[in-house]
C-alpha positions, 0 to 999 in steps of 0.5 A: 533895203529893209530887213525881212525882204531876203527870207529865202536868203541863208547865211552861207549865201549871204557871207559868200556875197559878202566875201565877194565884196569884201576881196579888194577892199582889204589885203590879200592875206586878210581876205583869205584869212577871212574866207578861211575862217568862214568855210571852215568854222561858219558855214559848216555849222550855220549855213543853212541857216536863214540870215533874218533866223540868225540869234546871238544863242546860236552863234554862241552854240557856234563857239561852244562847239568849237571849243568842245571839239577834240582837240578844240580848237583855241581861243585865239581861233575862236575870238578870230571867228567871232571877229569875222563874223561880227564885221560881215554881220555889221555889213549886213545891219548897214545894208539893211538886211538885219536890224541888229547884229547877233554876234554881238550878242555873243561871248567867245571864250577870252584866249589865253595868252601865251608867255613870251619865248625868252631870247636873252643876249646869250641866246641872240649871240648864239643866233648870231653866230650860228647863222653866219654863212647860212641864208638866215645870217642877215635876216637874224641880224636885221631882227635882232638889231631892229625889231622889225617884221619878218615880212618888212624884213624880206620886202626891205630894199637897197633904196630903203637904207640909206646909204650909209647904212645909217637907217632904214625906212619900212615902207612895205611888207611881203606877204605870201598869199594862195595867189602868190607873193604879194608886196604891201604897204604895212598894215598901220600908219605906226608900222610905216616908219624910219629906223635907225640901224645900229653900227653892229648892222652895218658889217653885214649889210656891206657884205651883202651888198658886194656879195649880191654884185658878185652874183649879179655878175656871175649869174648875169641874165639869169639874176632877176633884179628887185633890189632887195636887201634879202633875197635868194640867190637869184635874187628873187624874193624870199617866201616868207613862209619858206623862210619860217618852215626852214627855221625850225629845223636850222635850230635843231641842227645846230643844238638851238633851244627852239624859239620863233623868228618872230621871237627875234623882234621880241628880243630885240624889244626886251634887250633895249627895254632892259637897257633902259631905252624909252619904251616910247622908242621901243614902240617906234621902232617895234611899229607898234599903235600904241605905247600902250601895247608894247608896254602890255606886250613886254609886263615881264620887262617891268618888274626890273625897270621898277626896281631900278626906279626905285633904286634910282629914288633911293639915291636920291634920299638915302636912308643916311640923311633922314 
């Protein structure tokens, strides 16, 4: 295909063909994250425009707008929509129906980063305890204890734990989609990991586990067997969605500063940071890409461990011996 041959073609047409031909190739919540973002920032603003017409001023005219509505609309969506529309207009550079990307012409606005909820050890406790008894109690103390995910938490499986509770292999997540819940394997090669599960988890995984054979035994045919470690009742999985609309409220009823589940995997982070666990290992059991993100994620944890590696040199050569 050359560029020019498609000058009746618009962009709309063009991103729903590409969107078409997207679904598949990537996850299922990915794909809908990109049609999201398409019908309704793009297309709204910029579908009629024919694609061989498209110039990096009017996607930056995009952004602006954007960012001038009332309220405006944040960085972060911003940069998503620029990200978006940047891979689908690479496509048509490859497929020859441009002979440049205009995105890439573009600048959307830097986002601005939001500062980490703190979950120090007074506070998990208080988790720990408050959700003992309620559906949150296990998946609070698999956050806390491992760093993981909530969707690895809720994908998690008897046969992914070994079985003395000893470590636990991340082998897939849950997502819920508009087609329903969807089990997938984690997004990076990093996120497919083994942790190793300390002895305070332990307790409350046994506890499950009888508890489930219990209910197992009273619900009879009624109990839909998948073999997770978190389930509902029934033993269907959990929505992770419903999990996170519920988790707000819990907080409030029990007089609990509000912080995010996901707050939860950056305690665990922090906790061992500050105890002086290697961040390399930090990183493995986070999943995390790189070293280099979880030491970008968790800046605020290194001003104490620069301190105490600096006491640690003044040990060495106290001032008494110069």
């Amino acid at each position: 295909m050359q560029a020019g041959r498609i000058e009746a073609q618009s962009l709309g047409e063009y991103l729903q063909a590409w969107l078409h031909h997207s679904k598949g190739r990537v996850r299922l919540k990915t794909w809908e994250g990109y049609q999201s973002i398409i019908n309704r920032h793009v297309i709204p603003a910029l579908g009629d425009v024919p694609l061989e017409d498209l110039h990096p001023l009017l996607v930056q005219k995009l952004y602006s707008k954007m960012a001038a509505r009332v309220p405006p609309l944040s960085g972060g969506t911003i940069l998503n929509t620029h990200l978006v529309l940047s891979h689908a207009l690479a496509q048509a550079v490859r497929w020859g129906y441009l002979s440049s990307n205009p995105a890439a012409g573009a600048e959307p606005p830097r986002p601005h980063r939001k500062e980490l909820a703190v979950v120090d050890h007074s506070l998990a406790e208080r988790l720990l305890v408050a959700s003992v008894g309620t559906r949150y109690e296990l998946p609070v103390a698999i956050a806390i204890a491992t760093g993981m995910r909530r969707g690895e938490i809720l994908a998690l499986r008897w046969e992914d734990i070994d079985k003395d509770y000893s470590v636990a292999r991340v082998r897939r997540t849950l997502l819920a989609t508009n087609e329903g819940l969807v089990f997938e394997q984690p997004k990076t090669p990093r996120s497919r990991r083994a942790v190793v599960l300390p002895e305070f988890l332990k307790p409350y995984l046994a506890r499950e586990k009888a508890s489930q054979q219990e209910r197992r035994r009273m619900l009879g045919e009624a109990w839909e067997e998948h073999g997770l470690v978190c389930c509902r009742r029934n033993g269907e999985p959990v929505n992770p969605d419903t999990l996170t609309s519920g988790w707000a409220p819990f907080l409030k009823r029990r007089g609990i500063p509000h912080v995010r589940f996901h707050d939860l995997r950056h305690a665990h982070a922090t906790m061992m940071l500050l105890k002086g666990v290697h961040p390399k290992i930090v990183s493995e059991r986070l999943g995390h890409a790189s070293i280099g993100i979880t030491l970008d994620t968790y800046s605020h944890v290194l001003p104490s461990m620069q301190a105490e590696a600096a006491d640690a040199f003044d040990a060495l050569f106290p001032i008494e011996a110069q």
